[in-house]
C-alpha positions as YAML, in Angstrom:
chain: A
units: angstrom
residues:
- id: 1
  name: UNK
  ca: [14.01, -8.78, -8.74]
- id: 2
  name: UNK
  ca: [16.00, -11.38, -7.26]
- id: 3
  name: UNK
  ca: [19.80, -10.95, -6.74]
- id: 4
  name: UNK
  ca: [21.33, -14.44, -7.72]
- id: 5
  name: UNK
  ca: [25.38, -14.56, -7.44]
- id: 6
  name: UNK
  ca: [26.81, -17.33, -9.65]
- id: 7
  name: UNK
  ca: [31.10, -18.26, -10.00]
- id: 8
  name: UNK
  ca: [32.05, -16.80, -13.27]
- id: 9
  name: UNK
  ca: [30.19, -14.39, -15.62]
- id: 10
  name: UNK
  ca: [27.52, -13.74, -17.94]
- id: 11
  name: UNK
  ca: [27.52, -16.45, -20.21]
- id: 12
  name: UNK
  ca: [28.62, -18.95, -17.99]
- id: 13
  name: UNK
  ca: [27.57, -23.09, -17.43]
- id: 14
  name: UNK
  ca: [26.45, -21.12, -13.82]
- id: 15
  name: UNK
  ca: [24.02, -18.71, -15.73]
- id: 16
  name: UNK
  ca: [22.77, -21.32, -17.66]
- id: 17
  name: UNK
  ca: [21.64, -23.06, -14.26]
- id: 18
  name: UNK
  ca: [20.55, -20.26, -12.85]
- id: 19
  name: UNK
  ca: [18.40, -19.04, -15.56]
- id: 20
  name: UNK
  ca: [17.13, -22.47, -16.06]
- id: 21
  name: UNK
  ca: [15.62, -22.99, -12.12]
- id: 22
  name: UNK
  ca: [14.43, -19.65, -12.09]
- id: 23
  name: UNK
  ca: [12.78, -19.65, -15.68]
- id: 24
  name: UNK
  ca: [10.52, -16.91, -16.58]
- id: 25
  name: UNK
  ca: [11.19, -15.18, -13.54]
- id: 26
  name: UNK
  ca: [13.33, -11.78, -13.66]
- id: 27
  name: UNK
  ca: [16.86, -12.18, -11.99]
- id: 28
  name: UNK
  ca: [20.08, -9.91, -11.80]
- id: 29
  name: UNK
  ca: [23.48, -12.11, -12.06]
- id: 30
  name: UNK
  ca: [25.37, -10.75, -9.65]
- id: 31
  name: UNK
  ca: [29.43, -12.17, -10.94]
- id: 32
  name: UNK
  ca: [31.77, -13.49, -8.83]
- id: 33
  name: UNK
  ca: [35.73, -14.85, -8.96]
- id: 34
  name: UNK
  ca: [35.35, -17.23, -6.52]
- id: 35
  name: UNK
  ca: [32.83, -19.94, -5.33]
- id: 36
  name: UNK
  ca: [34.28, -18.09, -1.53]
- id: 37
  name: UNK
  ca: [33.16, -14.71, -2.92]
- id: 38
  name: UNK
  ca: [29.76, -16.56, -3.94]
- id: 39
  name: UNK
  ca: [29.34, -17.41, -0.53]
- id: 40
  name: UNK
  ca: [30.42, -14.07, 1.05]
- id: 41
  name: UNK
  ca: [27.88, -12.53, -0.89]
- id: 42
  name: UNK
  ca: [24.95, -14.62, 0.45]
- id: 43
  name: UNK
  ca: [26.11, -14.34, 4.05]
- id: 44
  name: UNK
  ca: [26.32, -10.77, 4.18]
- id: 45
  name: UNK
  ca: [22.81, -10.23, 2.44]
- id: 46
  name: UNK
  ca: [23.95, -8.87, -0.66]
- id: 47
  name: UNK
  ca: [22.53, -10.92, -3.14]
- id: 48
  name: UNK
  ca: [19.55, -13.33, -2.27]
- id: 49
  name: UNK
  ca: [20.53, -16.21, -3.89]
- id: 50
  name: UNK
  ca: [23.74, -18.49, -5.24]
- id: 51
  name: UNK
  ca: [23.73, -21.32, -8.08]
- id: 52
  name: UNK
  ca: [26.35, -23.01, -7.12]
- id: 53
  name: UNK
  ca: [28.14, -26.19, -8.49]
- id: 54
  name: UNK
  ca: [28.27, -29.39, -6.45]
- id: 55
  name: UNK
  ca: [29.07, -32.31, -8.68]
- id: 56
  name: UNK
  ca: [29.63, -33.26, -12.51]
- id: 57
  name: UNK
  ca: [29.01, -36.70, -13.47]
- id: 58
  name: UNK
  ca: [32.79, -36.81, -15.15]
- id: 59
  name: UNK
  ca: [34.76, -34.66, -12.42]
- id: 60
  name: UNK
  ca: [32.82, -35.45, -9.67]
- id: 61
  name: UNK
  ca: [32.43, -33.78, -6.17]
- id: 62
  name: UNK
  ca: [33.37, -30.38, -5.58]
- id: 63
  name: UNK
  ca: [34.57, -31.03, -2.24]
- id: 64
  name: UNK
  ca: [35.70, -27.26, -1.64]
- id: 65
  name: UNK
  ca: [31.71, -26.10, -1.92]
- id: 66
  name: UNK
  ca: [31.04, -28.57, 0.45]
- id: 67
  name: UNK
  ca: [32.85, -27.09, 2.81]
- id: 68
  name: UNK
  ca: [32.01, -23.59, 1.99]
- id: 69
  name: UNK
  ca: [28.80, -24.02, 2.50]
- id: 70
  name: UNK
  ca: [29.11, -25.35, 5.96]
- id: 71
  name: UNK
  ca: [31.51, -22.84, 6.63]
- id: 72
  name: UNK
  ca: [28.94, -20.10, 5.89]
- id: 73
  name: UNK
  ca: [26.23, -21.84, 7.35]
- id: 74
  name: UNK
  ca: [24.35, -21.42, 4.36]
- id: 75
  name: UNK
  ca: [21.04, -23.55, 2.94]
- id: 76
  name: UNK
  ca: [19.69, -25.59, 0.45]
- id: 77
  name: UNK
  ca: [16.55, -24.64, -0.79]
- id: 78
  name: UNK
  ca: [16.32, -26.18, -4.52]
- id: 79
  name: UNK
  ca: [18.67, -28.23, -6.89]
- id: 80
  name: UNK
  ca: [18.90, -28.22, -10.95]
- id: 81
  name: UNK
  ca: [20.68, -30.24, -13.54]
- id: 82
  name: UNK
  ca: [22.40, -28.99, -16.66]
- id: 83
  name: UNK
  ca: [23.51, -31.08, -19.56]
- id: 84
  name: UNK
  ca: [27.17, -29.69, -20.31]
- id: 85
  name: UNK
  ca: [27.80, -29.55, -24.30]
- id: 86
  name: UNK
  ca: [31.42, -28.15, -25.38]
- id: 87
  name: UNK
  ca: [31.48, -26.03, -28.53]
- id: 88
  name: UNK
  ca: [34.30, -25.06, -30.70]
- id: 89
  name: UNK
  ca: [34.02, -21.17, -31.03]
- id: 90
  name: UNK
  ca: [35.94, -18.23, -33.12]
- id: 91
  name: UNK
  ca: [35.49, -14.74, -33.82]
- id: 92
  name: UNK
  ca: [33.79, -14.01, -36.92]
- id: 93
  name: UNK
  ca: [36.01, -14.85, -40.31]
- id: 94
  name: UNK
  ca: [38.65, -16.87, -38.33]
- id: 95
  name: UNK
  ca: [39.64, -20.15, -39.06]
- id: 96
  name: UNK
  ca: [39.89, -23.59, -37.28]
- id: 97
  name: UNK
  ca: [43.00, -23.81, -39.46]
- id: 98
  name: UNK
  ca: [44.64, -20.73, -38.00]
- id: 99
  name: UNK
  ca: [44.32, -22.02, -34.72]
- id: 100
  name: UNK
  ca: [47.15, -22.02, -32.51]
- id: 101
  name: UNK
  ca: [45.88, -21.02, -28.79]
- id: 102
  name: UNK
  ca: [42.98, -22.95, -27.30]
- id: 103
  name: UNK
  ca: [41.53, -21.28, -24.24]
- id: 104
  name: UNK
  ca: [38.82, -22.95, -21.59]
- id: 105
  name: UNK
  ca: [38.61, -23.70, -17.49]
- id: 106
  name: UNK
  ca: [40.88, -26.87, -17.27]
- id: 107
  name: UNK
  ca: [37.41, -29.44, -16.39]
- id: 108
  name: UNK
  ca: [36.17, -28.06, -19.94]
- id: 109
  name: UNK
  ca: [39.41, -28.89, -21.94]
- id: 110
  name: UNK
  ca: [39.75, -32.10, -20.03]
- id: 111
  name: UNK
  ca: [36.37, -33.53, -20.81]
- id: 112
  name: UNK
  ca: [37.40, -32.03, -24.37]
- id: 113
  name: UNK
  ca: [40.80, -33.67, -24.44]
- id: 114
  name: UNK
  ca: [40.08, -36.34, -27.51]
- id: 115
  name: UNK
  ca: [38.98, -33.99, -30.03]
- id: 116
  name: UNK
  ca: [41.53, -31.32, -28.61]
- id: 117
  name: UNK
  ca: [44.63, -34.15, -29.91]
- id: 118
  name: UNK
  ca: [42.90, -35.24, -33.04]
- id: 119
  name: UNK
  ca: [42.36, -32.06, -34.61]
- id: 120
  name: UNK
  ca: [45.15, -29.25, -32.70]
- id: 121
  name: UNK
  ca: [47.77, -31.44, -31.07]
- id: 122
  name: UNK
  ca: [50.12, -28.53, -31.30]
- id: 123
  name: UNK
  ca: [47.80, -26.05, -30.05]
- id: 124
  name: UNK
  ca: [48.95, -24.70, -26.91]
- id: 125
  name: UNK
  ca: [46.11, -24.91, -24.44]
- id: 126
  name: UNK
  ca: [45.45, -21.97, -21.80]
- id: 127
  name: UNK
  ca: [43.67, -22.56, -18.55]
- id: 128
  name: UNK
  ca: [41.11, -19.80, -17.64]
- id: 129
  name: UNK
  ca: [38.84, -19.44, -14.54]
- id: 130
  name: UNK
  ca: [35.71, -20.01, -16.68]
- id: 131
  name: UNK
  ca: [34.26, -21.01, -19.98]
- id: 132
  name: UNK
  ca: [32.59, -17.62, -20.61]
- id: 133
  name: UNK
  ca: [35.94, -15.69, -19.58]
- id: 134
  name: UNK
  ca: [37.91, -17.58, -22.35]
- id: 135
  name: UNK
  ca: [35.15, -16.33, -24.98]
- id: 136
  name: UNK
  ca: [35.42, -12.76, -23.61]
- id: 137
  name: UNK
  ca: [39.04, -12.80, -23.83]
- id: 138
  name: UNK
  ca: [38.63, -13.50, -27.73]
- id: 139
  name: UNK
  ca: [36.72, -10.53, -28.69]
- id: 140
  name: UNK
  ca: [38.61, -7.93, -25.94]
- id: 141
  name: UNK
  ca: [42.00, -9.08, -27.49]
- id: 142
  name: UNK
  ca: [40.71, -9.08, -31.18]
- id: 143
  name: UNK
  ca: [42.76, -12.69, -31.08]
- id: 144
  name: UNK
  ca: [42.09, -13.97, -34.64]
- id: 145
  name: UNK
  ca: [44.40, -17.08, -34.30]
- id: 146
  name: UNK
  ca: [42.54, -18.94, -30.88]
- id: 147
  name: UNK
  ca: [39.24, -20.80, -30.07]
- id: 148
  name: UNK
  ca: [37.44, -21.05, -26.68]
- id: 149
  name: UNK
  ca: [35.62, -24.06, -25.54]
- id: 150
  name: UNK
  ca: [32.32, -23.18, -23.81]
- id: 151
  name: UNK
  ca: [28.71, -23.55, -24.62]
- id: 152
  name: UNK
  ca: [26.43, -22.02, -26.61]
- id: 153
  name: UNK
  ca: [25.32, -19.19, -24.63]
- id: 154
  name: UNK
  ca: [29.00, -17.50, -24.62]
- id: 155
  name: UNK
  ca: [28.79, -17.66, -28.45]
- id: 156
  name: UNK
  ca: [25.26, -15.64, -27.97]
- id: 157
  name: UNK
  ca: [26.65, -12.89, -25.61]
- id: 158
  name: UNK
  ca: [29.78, -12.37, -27.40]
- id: 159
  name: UNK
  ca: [29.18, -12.96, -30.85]
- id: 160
  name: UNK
  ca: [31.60, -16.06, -31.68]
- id: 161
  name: UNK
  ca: [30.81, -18.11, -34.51]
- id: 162
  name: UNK
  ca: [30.54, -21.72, -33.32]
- id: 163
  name: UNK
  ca: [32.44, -24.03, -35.50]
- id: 164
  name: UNK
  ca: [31.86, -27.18, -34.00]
- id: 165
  name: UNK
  ca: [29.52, -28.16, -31.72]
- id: 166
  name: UNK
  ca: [29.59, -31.28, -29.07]
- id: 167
  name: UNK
  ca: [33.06, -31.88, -29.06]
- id: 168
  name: UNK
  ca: [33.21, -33.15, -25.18]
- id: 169
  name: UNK
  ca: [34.32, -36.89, -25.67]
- id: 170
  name: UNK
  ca: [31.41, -38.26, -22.90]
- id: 171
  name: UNK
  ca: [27.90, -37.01, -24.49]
- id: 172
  name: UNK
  ca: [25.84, -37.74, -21.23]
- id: 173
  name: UNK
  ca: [27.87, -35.18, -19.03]
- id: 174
  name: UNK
  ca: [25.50, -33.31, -16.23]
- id: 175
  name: UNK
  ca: [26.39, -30.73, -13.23]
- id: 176
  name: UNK
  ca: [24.59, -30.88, -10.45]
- id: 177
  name: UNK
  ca: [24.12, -27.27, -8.94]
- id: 178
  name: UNK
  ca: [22.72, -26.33, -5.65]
- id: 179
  name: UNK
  ca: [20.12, -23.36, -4.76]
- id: 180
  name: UNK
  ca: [21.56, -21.45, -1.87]
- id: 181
  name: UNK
  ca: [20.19, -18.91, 0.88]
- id: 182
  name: UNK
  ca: [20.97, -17.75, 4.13]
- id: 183
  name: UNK
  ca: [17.62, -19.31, 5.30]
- id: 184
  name: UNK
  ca: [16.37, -22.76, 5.48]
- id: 185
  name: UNK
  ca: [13.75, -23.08, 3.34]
- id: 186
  name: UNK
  ca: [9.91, -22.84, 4.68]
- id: 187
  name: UNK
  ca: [7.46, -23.87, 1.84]
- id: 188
  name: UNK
  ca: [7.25, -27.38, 2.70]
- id: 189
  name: UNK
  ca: [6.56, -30.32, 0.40]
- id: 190
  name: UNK
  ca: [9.87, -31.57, 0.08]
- id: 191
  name: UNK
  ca: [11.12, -34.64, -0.88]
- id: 192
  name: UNK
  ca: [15.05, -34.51, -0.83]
- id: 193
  name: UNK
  ca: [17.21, -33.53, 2.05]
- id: 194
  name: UNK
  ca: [21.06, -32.91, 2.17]
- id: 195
  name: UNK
  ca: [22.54, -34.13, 5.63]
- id: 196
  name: UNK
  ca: [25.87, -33.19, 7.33]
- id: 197
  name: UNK
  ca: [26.90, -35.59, 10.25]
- id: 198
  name: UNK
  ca: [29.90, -37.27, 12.37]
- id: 199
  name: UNK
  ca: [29.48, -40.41, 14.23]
- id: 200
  name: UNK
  ca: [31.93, -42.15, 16.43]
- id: 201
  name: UNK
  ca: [35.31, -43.72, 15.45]
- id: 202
  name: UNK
  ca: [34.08, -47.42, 16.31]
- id: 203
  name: UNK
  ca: [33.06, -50.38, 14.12]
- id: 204
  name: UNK
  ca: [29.49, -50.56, 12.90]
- id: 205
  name: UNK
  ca: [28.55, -45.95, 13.88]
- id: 206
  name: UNK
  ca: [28.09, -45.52, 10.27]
- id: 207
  name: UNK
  ca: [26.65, -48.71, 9.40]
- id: 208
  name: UNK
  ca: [23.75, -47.95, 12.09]
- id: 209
  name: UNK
  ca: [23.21, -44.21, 10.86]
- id: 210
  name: UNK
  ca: [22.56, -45.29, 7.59]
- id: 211
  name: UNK
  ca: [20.63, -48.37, 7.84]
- id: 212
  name: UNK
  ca: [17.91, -45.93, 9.89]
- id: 213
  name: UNK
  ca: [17.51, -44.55, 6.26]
- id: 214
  name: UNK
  ca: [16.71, -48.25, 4.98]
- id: 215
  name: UNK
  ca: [14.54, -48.74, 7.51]
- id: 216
  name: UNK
  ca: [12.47, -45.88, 7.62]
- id: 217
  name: UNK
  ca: [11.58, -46.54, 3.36]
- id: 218
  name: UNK
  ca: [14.57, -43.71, 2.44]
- id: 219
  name: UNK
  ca: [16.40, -43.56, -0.85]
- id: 220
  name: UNK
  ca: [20.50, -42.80, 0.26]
- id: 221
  name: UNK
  ca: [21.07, -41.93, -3.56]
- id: 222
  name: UNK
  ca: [24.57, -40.13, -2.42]
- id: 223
  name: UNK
  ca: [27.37, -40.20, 0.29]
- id: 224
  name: UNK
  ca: [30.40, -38.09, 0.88]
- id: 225
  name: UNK
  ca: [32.63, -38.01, 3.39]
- id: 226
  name: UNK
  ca: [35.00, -34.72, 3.79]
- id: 227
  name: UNK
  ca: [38.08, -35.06, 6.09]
- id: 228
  name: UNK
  ca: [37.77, -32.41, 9.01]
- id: 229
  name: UNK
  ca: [40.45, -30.13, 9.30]
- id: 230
  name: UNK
  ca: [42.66, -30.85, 12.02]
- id: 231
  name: UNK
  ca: [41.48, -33.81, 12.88]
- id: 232
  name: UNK
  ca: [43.65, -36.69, 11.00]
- id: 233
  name: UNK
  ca: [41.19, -39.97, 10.24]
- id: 234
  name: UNK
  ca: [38.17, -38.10, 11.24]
- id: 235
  name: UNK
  ca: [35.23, -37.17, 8.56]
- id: 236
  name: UNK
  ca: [32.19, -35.40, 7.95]
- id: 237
  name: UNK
  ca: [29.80, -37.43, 6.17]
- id: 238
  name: UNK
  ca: [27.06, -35.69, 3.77]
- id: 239
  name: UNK
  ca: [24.03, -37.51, 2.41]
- id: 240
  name: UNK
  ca: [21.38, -36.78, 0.29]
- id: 241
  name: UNK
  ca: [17.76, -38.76, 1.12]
- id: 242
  name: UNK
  ca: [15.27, -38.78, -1.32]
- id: 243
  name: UNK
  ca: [11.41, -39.61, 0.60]
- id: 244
  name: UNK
  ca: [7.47, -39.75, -0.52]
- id: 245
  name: UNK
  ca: [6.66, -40.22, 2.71]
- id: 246
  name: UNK
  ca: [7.89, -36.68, 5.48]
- id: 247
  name: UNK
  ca: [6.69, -38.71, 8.21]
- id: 248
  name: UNK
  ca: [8.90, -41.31, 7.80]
- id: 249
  name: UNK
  ca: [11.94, -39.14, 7.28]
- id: 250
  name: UNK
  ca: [11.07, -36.54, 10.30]
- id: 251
  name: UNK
  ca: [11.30, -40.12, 12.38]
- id: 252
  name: UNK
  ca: [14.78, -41.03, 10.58]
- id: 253
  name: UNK
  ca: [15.77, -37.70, 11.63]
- id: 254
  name: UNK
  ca: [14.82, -38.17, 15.09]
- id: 255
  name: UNK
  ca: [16.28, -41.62, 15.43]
- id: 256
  name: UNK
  ca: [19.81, -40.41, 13.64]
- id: 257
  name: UNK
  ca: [20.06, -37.84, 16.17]
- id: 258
  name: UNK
  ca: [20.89, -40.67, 18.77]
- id: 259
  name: UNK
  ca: [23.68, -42.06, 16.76]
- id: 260
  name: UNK
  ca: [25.47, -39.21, 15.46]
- id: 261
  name: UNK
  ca: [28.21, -36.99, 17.54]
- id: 262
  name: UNK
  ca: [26.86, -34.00, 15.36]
- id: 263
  name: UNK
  ca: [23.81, -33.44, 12.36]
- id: 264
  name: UNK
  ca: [23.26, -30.11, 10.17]
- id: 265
  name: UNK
  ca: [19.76, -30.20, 7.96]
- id: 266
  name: UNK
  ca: [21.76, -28.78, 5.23]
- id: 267
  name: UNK
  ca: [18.40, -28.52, 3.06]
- id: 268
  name: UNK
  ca: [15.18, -29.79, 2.29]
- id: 269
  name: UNK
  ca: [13.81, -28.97, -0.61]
- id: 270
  name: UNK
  ca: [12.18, -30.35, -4.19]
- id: 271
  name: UNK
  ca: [14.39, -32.81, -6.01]
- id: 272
  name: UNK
  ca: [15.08, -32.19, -9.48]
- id: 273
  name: UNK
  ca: [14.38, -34.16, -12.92]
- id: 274
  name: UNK
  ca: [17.52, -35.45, -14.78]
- id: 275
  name: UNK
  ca: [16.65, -35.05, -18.27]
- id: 276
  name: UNK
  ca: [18.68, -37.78, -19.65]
- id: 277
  name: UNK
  ca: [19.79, -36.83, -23.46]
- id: 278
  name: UNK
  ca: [19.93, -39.68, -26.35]
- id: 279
  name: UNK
  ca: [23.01, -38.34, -27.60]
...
């Protein structure tokens, strides 16, 4: 059975993901406080896998996990897509009227800010470290007068009664989240890579790198660039490629090697579907 770590606990948007790339296979969620602790995990072969967050259509880029990742040297080896839906939940006989604590991660009660000041504008709001965590803490402290925002699998786990369901004010709201190992991944067929590279400091070094994509029939669906510590006006810039053709991107690869000052292969791998909800 596979040892996946995820950020957060049972219950989580990160379980979700995990238990959605993996589907019918058997996995052990291994829990974790930190996306650093995530990585940690991976590097020292304790778990085999991490789910890990990269970017939400709202919030963005996790630029931290970017640099985590490099920092652990760790790989890419698959990609999925979760649709994030914020429910209203309670423990079992309380009120929405009784509510007077609202408890969620602060990304969840942002993208939740409209209904939030429509129907508890003097609620006071509490930040947590995860969606699932705010649930928990509503059945461990018996607390009869607060809601947690999370999704429906929290409800599930710790038997909250949902009381409204959808409440996030953008209704096509995704997260990206990367598969990570500590090695690169050998099955072959890919057709999406995630590149890491600095060129020179001079007009046109970027321009070249990424018109070799263009040239060579490769989709640059998303850049990045991450200052480098301790080194002001300097940045690393990360790509992902999307390809039909791994001829044509092995000779991008070859020919970007001659115009870059550095390149990491951060992962090749099989790019996922967006499933794209009518809501």
């Amino acid at each position: 059975m596979k040892k996946v770590a995820i950020q957060g606990i049972a219950g989580s948007f990160h379980e979700d993901a995990a238990r959605k790339y993996f589907g019918d296979e058997e996995i052990e969620i291994v829990e974790c406080r930190s996306f650093q602790r995530v990585c940690e995990l991976v590097d020292t072969d304790k778990v085999d896998i991490a789910v890990m967050a990269i970017e939400n259509s709202i919030a963005g880029s996790i630029l931290q996990n970017y640099s985590l990742i490099r920092d652990y040297h760790l790989h890419v080896t698959g990609e999925t897509y979760i649709h994030i839906q914020m429910n209203l939940m309670m423990l079992p006989g309380a009120k929405k009227e009784d509510v007077k604590n609202i408890y969620s991660h602060p990304i969840a009660i942002r993208q939740c800010v409209e209904y939030i000041e429509k129907y508890f504008p003097q609620a006071r709001i509490i930040e947590n470290q995860d969606t699932a965590m705010s649930g928990k803490i509503l059945v461990t402290d018996k607390l009869t007068d607060s809601a947690a925002i999370g999704n429906l699998r929290t409800a599930e786990i710790y038997g909250l009664n949902v009381l409204d369901s959808g409440i996030e004010t953008n209704k096509k709201n995704y997260t990206r989240f990367w598969v990570l190992s500590k090695h690169a991944n050998q099955n072959g067929g890919s057709n999406k890579a995630s590149l890491a590279f600095e060129v020179g400091h001079y007009y046109g070094a970027l321009a070249r790198v990424l018109n070799i994509f263009a040239e060579n029939q490769i989709n640059l669906n998303k850049i990045q660039s991450i200052p480098i510590v301790g080194k002001p006006n300097e940045y690393t810039i990360h790509v992902d490629l999307e390809y039909n053709s791994e001829e044509n991107y092995e000779k991008a690869i070859h020919r970007v090697l001659k115009n870059v000052s550095s390149l990491s292969i951060l992962g090749e791998y099989v790019r996922a579907e967006l499933e794209i909800t009518n809501q």
